[in-house]
MARLO-534860 format. One record per residue (C-alpha): residue in three letters; residue number from 1; x, y, z negated; chain. Coordinates in pm, 1 decimal, decimal comma, always signed. Example, Ala and Ser with C-alpha at 12.3 -4.5 7.8 and 13.67 -1.06 7.14 Angstrom:
<sites>
ala; 1; +1230,0; -450,0; -780,0; A;
ser; 2; +1367,0; -106,0; -714,0; A;
</sites>
This chain:
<sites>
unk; 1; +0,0; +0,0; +0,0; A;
unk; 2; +311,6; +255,8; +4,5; A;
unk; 3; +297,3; +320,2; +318,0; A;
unk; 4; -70,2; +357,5; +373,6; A;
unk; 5; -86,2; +607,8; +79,0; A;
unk; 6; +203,1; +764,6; +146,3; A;
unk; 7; +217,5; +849,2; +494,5; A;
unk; 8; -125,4; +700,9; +648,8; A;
unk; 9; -365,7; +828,2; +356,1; A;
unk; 10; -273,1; +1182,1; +366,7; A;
unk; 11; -275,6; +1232,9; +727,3; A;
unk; 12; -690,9; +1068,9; +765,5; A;
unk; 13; -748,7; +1241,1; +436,9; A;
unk; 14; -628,8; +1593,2; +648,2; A;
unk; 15; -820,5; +1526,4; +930,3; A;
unk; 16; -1166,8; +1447,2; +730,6; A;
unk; 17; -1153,5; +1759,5; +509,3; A;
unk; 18; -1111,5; +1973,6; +815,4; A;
unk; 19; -1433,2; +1904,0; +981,8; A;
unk; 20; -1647,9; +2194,3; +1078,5; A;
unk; 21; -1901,6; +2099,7; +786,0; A;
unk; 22; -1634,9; +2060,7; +534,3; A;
unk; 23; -1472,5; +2404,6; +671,7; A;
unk; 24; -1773,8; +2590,1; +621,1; A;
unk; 25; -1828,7; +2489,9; +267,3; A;
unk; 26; -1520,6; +2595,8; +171,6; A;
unk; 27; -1584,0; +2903,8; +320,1; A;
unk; 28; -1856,5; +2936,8; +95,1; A;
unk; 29; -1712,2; +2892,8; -232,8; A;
unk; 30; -1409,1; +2954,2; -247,5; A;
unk; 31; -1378,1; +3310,2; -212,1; A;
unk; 32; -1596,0; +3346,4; -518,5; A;
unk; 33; -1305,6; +3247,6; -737,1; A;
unk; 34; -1108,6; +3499,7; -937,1; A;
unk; 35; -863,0; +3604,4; -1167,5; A;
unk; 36; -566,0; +3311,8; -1269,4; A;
unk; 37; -716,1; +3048,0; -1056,9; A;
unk; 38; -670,4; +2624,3; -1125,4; A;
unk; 39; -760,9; +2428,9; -791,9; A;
unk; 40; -763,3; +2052,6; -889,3; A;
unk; 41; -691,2; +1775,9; -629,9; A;
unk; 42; -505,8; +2087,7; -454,3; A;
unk; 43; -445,7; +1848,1; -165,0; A;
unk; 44; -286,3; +1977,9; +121,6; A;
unk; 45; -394,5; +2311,9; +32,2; A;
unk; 46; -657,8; +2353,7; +305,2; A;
unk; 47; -883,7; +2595,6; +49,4; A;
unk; 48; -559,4; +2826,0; +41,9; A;
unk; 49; -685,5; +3003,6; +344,9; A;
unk; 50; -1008,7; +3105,2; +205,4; A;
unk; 51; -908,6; +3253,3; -126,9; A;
unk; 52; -987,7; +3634,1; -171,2; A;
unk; 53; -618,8; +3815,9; -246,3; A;
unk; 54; -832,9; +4098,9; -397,0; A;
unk; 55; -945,9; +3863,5; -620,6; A;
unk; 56; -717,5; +3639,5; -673,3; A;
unk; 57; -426,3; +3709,7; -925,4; A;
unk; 58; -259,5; +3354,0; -940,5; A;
unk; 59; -359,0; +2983,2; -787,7; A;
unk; 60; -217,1; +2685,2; -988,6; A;
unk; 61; -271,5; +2359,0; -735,7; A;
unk; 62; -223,9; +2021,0; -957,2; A;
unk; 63; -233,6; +1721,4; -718,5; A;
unk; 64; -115,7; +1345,6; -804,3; A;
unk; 65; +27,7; +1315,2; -377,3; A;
unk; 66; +378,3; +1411,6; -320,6; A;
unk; 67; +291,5; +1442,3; +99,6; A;
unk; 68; +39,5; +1636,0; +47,0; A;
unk; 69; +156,4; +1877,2; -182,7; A;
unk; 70; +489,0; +1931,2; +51,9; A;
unk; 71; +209,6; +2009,3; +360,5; A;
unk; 72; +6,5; +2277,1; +103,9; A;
unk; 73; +405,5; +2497,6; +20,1; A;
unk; 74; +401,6; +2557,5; +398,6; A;
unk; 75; -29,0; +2708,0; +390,6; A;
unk; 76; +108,5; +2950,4; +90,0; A;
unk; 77; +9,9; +3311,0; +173,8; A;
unk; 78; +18,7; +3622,4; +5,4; A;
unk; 79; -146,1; +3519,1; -341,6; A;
unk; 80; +87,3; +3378,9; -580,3; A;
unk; 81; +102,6; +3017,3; -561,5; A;
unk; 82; +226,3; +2707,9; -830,9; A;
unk; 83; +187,3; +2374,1; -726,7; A;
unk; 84; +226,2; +2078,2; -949,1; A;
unk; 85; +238,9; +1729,9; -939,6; A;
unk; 86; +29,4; +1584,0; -1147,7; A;
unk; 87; -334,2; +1404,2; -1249,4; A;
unk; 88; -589,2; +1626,1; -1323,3; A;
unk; 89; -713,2; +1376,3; -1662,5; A;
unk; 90; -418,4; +1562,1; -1813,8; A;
unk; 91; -379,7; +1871,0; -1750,0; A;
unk; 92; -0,8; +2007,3; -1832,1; A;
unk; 93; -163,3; +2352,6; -1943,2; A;
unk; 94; -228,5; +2554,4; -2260,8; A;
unk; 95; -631,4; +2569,1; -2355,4; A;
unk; 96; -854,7; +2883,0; -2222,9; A;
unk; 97; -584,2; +2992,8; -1934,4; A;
unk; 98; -744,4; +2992,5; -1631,8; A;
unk; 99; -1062,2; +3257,0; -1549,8; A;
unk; 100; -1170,9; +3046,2; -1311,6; A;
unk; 101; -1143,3; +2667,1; -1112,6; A;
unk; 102; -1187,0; +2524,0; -817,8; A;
unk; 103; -1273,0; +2160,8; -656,2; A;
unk; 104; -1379,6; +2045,9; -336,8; A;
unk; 105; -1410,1; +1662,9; -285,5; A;
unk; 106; -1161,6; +1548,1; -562,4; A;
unk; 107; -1367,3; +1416,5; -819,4; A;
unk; 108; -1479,4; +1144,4; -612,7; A;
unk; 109; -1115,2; +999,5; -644,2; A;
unk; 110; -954,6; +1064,6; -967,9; A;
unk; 111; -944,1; +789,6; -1194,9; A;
unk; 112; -1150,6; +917,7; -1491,6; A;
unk; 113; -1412,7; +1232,3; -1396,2; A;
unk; 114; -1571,8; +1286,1; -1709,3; A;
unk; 115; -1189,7; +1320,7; -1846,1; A;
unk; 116; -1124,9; +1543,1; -1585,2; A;
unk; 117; -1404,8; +1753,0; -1601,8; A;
unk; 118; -1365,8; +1752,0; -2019,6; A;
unk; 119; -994,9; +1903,7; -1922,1; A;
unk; 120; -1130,6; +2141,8; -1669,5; A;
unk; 121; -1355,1; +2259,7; -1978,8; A;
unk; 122; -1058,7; +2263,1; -2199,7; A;
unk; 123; -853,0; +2515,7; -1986,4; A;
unk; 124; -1095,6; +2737,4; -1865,9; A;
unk; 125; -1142,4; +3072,9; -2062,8; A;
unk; 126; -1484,1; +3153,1; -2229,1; A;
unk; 127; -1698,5; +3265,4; -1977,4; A;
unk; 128; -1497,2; +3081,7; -1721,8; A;
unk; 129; -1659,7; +2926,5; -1378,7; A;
unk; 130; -1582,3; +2609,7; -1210,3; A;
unk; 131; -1666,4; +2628,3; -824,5; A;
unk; 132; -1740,8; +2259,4; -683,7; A;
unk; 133; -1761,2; +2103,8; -360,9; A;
unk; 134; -1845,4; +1715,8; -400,9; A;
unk; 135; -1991,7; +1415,9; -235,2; A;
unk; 136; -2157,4; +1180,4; -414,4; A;
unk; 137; -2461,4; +956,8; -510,0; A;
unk; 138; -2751,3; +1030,3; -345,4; A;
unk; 139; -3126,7; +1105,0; -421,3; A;
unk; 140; -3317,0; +806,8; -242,6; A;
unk; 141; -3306,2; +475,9; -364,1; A;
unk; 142; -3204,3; +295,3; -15,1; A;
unk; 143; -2887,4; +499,3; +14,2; A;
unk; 144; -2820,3; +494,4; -351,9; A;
unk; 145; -2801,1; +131,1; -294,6; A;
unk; 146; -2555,0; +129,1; +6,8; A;
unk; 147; -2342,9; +320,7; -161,5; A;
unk; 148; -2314,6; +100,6; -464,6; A;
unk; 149; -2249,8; -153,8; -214,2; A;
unk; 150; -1978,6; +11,6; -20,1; A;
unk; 151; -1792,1; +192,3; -278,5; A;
unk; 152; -1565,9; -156,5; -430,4; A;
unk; 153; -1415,5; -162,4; -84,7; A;
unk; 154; -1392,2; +172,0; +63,4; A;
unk; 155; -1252,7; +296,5; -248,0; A;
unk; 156; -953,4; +51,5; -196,4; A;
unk; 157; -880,6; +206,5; +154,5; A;
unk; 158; -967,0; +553,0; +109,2; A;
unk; 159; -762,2; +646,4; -196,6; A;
unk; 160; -1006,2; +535,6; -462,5; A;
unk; 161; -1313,4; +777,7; -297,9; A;
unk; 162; -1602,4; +671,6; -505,0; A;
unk; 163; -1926,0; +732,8; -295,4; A;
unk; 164; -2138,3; +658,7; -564,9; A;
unk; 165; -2065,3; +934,7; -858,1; A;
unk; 166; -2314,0; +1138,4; -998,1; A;
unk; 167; -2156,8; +1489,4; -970,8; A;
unk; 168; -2450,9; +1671,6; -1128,4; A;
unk; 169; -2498,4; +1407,3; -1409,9; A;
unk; 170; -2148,8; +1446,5; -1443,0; A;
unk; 171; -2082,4; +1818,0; -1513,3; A;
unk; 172; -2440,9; +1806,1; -1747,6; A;
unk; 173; -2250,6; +1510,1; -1991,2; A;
unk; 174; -1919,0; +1705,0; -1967,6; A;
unk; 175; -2102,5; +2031,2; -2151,7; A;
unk; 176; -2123,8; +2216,9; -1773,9; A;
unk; 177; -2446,3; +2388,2; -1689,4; A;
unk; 178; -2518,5; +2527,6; -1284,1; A;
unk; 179; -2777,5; +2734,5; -1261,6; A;
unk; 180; -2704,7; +2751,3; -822,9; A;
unk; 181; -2630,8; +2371,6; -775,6; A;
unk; 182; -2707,5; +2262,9; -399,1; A;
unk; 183; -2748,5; +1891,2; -317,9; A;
unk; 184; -2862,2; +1764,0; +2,6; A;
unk; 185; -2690,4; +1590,9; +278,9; A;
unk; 186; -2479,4; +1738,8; +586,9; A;
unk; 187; -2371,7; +1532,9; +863,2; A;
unk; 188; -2257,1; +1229,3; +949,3; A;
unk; 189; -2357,3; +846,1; +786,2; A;
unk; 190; -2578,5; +912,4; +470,7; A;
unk; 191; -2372,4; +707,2; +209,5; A;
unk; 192; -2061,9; +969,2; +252,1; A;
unk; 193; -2277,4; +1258,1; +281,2; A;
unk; 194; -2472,4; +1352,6; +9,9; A;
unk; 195; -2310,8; +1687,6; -139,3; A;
unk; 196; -2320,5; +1867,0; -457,9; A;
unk; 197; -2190,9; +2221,5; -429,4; A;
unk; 198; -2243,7; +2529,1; -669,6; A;
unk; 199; -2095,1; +2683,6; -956,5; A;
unk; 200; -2094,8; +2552,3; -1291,8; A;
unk; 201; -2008,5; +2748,4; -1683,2; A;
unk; 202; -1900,6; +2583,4; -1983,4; A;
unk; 203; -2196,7; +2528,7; -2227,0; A;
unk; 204; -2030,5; +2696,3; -2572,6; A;
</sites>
């Protein structure tokens, strides 16, 4: 598998997140962020276009893949940039530090969301918004069930991509509230997607 993660993963991984649909949702919600920014699952850094430098004081990318954070240091523009290596269940940074966060179609793959998501809470500053972009279980039963069916082996060839995760049950048990959360499908086969996308603040 070191070669298919390594060198095969990251380059279908790159083409999929830079579909029209996928484009356009990042258009969308990313520029909302603000102040010191924390992008998780940073990726190849596709979302650094889209940040607003006028609101944007710092971005801190934390990613776990070595290829694709090399490919996000050559997308670095004129906001200040730190990328780390790194998984996002443990996050190497000091609590209430960022104003704001960012994630688009990350928590489908990390090992542990609600950890994740308890760290994201963790390191956010009161008042602090998370601005998501997920795929994830669906709303009707029949596709619910596909995607229970599919997930044990797509997950083992698409870098442990879970299409069966609950975002918005998710972010509720983790102490998040959205009061603009959007969940429908786009295009393409049903079981991949179903999206979640919004913004979500830290119950206190």
């Amino acid at each position: 598998m070191g070669l298919w993660a390594n060198r095969v993963l990251p380059l279908l991984v790159e083409k999929a997140c830079r579909s029209t649909t996928i484009l356009a949702e990042r258009k969308r919600w990313v520029p909302r962020a603000h102040g010191n920014v924390l992008e998780l699952g940073i990726g190849s850094g596709l979302n650094l276009a889209f940040y607003d430098p006028e609101r944007v004081t710092k971005i801190t990318g934390i990613d776990p893949s070595v290829p694709l954070l090399a490919k996000a240091r050559t997308r670095i523009g004129v906001v200040p940039v730190e990328l780390v290596h790194g998984s996002a269940e443990r996050l190497p940074f000091v609590s209430a530090h960022f104003d704001s966060a960012v994630v688009t179609y990350s928590l489908c793959s990390v090992k542990d969301p609600s950890a994740v998501l308890a760290e994201v809470r963790r390191v956010l500053r009161p008042g602090g918004e998370l601005f998501f972009v997920e795929h994830g279980l669906a709303r009707d039963v029949r596709t619910r069930a596909w995607q229970h069916r599919i997930t044990p082996a797509w997950r083992r060839i698409a870098g442990n991509c879970h299409l069966d995760r609950d975002i918005a049950k998710l972010l509720s048990e983790a102490g998040f509230r959205s009061d603009d959360l959007h969940a429908g499908y786009t295009e393409g086969a049903k079981a991949l997607s179903f999206t979640y996308e919004g913004t979500a603040r830290a119950l206190r």
